[in-house]
Rosetta silent file (secondary structure, phi, psi, omega in degrees, C-alpha in Angstrom):
SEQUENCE: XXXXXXXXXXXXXXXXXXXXXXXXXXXXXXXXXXXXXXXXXXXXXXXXXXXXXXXXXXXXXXXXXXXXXXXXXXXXXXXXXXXXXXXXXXXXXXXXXXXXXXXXXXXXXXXXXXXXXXXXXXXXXXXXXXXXXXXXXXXXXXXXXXXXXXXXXXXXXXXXXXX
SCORE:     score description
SCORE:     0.000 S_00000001
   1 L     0.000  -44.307 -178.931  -27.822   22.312   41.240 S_00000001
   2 H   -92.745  -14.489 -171.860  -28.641   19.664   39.208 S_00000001
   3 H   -58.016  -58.145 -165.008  -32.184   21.059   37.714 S_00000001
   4 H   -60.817  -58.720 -144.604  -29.490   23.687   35.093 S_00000001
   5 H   -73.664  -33.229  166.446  -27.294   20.458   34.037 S_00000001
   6 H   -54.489  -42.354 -165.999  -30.364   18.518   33.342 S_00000001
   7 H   -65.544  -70.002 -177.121  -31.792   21.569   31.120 S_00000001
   8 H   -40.927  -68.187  178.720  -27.933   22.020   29.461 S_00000001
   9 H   -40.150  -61.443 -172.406  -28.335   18.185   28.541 S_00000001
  10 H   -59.756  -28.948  172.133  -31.395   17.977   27.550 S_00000001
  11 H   -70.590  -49.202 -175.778  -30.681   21.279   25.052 S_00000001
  12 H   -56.928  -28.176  167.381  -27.632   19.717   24.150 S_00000001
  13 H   -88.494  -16.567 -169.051  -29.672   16.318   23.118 S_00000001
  14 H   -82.951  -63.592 -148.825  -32.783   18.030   21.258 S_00000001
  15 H   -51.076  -39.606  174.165  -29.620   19.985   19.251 S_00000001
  16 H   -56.351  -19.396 -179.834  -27.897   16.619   18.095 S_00000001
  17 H   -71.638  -57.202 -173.932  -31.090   15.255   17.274 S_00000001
  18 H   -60.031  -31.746 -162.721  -32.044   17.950   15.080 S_00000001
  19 H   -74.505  -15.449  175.249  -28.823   18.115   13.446 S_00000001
  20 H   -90.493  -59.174  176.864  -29.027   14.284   12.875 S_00000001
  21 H   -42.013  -34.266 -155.750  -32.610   14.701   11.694 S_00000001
  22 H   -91.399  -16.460 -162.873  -31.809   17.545    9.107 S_00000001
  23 H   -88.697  -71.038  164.170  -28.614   15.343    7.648 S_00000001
  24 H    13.512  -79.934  146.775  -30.804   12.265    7.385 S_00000001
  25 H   -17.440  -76.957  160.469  -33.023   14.167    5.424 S_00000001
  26 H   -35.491  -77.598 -135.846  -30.290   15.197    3.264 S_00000001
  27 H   -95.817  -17.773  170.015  -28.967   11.655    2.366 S_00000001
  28 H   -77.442  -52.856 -174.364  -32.511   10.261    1.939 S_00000001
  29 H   -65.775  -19.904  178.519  -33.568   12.771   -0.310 S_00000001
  30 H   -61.342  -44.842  164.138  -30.399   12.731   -2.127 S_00000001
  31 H   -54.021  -36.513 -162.978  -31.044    8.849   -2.484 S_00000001
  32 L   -62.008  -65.928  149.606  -34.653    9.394   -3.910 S_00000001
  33 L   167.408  126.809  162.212  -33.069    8.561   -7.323 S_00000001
  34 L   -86.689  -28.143  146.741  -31.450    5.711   -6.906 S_00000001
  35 H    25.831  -69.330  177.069  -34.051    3.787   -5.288 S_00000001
  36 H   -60.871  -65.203 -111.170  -34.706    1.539   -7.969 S_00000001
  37 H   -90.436  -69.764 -161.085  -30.845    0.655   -8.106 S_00000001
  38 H   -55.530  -16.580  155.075  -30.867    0.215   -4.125 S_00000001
  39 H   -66.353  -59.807  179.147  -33.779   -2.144   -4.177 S_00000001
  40 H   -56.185  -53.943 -178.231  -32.375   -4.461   -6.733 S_00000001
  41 H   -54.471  -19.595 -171.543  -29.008   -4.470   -4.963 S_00000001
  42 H   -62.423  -43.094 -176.893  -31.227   -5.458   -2.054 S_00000001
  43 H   -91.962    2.180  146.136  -32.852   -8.354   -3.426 S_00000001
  44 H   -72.940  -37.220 -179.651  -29.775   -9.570   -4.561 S_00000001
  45 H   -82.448  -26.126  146.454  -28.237   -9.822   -1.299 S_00000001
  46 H   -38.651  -25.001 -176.077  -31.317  -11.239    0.159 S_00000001
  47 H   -73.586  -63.230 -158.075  -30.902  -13.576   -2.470 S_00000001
  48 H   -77.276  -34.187  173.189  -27.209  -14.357   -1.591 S_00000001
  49 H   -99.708  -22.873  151.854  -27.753  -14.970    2.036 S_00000001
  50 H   -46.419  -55.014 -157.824  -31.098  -17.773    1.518 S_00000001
  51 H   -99.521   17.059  159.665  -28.717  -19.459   -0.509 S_00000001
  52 H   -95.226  -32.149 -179.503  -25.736  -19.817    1.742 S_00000001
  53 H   -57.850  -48.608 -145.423  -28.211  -20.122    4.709 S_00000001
  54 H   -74.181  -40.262 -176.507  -30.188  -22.926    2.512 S_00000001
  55 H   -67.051  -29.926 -161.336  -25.932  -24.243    2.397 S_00000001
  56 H   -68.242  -51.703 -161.173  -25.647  -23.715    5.828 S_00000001
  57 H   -96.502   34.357  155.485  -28.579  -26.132    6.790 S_00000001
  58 H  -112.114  -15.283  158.269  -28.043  -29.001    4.286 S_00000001
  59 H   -74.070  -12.814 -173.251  -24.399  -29.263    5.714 S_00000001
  60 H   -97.296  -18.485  155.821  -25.822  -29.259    9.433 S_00000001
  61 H   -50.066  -54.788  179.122  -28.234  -31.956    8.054 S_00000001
  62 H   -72.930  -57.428 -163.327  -25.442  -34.217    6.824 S_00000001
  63 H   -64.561  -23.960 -146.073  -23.243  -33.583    9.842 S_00000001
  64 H   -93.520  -56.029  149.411  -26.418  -34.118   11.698 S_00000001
  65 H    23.873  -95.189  169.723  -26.749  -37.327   10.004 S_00000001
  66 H   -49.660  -76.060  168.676  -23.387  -38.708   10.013 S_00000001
  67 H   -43.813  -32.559  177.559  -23.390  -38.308   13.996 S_00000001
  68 H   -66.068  -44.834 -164.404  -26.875  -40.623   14.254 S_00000001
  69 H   -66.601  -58.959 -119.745  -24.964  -43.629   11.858 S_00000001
  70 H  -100.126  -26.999  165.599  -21.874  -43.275   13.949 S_00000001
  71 H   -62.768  -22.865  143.259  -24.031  -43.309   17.547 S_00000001
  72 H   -46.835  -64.754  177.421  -25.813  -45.959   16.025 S_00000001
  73 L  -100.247   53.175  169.620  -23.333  -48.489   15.880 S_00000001
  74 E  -126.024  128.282 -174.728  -21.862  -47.378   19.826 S_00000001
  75 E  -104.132  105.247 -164.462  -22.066  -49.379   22.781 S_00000001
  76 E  -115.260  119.235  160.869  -22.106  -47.276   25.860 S_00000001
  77 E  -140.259  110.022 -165.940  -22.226  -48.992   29.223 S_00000001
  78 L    62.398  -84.336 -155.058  -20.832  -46.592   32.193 S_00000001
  79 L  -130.517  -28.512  142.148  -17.675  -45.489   31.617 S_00000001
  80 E   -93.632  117.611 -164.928  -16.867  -48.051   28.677 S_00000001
  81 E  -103.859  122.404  142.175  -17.624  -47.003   24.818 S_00000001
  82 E  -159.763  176.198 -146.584  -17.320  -48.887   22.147 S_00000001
  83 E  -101.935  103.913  178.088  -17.504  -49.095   18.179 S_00000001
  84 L   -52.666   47.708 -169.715  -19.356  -51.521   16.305 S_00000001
  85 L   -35.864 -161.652 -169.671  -16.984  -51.688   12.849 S_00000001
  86 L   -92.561  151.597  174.728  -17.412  -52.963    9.591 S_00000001
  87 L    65.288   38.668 -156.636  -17.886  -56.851    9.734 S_00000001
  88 L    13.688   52.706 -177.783  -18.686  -56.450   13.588 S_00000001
  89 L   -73.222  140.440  162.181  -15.022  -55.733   14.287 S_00000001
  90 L   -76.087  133.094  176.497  -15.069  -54.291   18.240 S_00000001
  91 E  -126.536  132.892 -163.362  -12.943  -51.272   18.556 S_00000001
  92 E  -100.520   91.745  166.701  -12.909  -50.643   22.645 S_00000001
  93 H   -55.415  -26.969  152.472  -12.700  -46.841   22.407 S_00000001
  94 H   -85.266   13.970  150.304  -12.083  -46.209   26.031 S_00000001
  95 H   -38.994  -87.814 -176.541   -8.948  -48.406   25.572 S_00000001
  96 H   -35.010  -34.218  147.536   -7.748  -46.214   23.433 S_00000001
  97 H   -23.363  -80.532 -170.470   -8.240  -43.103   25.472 S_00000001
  98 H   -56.873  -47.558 -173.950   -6.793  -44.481   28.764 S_00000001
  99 H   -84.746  -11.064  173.969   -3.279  -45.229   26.184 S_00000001
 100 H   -92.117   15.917  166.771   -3.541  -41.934   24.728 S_00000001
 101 H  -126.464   15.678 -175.981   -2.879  -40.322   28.149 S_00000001
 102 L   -71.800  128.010 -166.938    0.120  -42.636   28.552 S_00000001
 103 L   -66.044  176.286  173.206    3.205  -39.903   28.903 S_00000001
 104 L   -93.588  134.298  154.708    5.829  -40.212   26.148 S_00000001
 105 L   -11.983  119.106 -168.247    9.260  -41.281   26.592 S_00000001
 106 L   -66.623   83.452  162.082   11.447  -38.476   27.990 S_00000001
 107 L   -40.386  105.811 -164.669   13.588  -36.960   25.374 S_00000001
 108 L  -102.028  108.105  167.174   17.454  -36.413   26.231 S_00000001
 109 L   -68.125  139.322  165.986   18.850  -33.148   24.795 S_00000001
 110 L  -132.175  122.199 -161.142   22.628  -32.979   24.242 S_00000001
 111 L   -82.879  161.973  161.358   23.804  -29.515   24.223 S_00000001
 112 L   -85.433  164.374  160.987   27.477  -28.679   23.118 S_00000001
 113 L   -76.780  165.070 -167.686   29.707  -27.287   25.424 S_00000001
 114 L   -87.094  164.517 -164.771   30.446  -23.375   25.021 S_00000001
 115 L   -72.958  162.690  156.479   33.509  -22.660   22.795 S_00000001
 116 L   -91.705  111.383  175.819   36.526  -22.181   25.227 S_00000001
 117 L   -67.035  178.634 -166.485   38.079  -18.945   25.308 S_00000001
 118 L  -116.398  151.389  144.456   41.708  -19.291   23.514 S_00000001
 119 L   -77.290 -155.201  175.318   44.404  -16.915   24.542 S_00000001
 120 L  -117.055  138.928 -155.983   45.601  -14.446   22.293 S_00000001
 121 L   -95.513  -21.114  176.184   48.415  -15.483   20.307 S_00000001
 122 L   -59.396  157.371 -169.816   49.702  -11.290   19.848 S_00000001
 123 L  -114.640  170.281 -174.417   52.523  -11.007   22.233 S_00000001
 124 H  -101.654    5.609  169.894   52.321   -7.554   24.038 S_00000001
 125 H   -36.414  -45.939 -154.223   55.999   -6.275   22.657 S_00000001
 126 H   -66.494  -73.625 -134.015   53.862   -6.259   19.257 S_00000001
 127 H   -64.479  -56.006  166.833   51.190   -4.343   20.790 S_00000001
 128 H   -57.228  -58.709  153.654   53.652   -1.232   22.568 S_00000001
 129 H    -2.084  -65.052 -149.645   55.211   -1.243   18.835 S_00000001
 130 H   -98.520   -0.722  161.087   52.304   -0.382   16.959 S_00000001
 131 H  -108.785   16.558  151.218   51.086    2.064   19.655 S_00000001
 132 L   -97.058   24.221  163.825   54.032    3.611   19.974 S_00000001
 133 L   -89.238  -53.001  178.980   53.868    4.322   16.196 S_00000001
 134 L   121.396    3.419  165.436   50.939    5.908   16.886 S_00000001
 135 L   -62.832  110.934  162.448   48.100    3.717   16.305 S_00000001
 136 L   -51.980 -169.150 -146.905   45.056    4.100   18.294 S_00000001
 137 H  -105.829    4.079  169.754   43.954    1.504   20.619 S_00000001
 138 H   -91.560  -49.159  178.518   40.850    0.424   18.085 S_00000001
 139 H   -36.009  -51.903 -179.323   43.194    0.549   15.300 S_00000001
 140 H   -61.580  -68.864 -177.278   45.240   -1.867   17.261 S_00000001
 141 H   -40.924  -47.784 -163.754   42.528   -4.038   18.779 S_00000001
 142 H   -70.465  -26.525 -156.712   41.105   -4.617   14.847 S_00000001
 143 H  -112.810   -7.210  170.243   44.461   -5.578   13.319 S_00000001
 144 H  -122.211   15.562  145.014   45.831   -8.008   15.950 S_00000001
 145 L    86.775   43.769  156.167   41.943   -9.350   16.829 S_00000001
 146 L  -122.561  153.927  162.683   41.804   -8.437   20.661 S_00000001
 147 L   -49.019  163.695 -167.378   40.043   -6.455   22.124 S_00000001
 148 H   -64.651  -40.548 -166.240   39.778   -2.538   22.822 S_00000001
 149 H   -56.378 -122.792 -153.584   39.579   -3.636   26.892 S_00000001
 150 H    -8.910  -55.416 -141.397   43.166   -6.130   26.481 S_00000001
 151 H   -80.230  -34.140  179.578   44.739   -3.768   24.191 S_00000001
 152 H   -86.300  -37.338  155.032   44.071   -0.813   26.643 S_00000001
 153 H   -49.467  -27.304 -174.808   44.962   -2.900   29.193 S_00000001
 154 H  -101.860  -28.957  171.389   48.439   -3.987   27.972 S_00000001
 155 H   -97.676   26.002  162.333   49.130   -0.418   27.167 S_00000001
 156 L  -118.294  -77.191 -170.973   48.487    1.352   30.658 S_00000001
 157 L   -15.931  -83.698  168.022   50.126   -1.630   32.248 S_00000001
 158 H   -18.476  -73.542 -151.739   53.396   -0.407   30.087 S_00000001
 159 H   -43.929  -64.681  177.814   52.995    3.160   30.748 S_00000001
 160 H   -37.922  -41.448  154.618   53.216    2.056   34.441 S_00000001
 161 H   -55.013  -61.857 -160.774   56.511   -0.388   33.973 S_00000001
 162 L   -90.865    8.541  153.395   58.206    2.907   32.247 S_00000001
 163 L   -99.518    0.000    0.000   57.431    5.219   35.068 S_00000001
């Protein structure tokens, strides 16, 4: 059972090869020339990455630097570090630490209160008026500023009082 699926692979991998082989071919020979061009572009970007690596390692030199002077004037004994300044000033760096984990004063937001709704100043006389005019109940709602619910509300209530 598995002897055919090996074979089917294995046909299936020589054909991608050749077909990879033959384009290859193609784009090299195709290439043949430009050559010249594609060298020179080469050596320029060889060129271009020595000199940012050559950038790379004279900044990791100064940074390396920089870290010796500043370890250089630090006085480490257990658990307390500190910093030789200019003019032997002491600066007790685990001080500083230990107060930089002090929490901060507790900020008190003050929120507004939510608007209050108002009632609606339309009376509902007005409202059986203008739909008994013939105004629909959006029509209504928009021009005395209540809503479609209240407006449908005040006019089924009605119906019910007049049956």
């Amino acid at each position: 059972m598995r002897a055919p699926l090996q074979r089917l692979y294995l046909a299936a991998l020589a054909a991608l090869l050749v077909l990879v082989i033959g384009f290859m071919a193609i784009i090299i020979t195709s290439l043949i020339p430009y050559f010249g061009l594609i060298g020179e572009l080469m050596v320029g970007v060889v060129g271009v990455g020595l000199f940012c690596l050559c950038l790379l390692m004279l900044a990791f030199t100064r940074l390396k630097i920089g870290v010796w002077g500043n370890r250089r004037r630090m006085l480490i004994s257990g658990d307390v570090v500190v910093y030789l300044g200019a003019g032997g000033k002491l600066e007790h760096l685990s001080a500083q630490h230990e107060a930089a984990k002090v929490p901060l004063p507790q900020t008190v937001v003050h929120e507004l209160p939510a608007p209050k709704e108002q009632p609606p100043t339309v009376d509902d006389e007005l409202v059986m008026e203008l739909y008994d005019k013939g105004c629909s109940l959006r029509t209504i709602a928009t021009s005395t500023g209540l809503t479609y619910y209240q407006v449908q509300k005040i006019t089924s209530n009605a119906a019910k009082a007049r049956d």
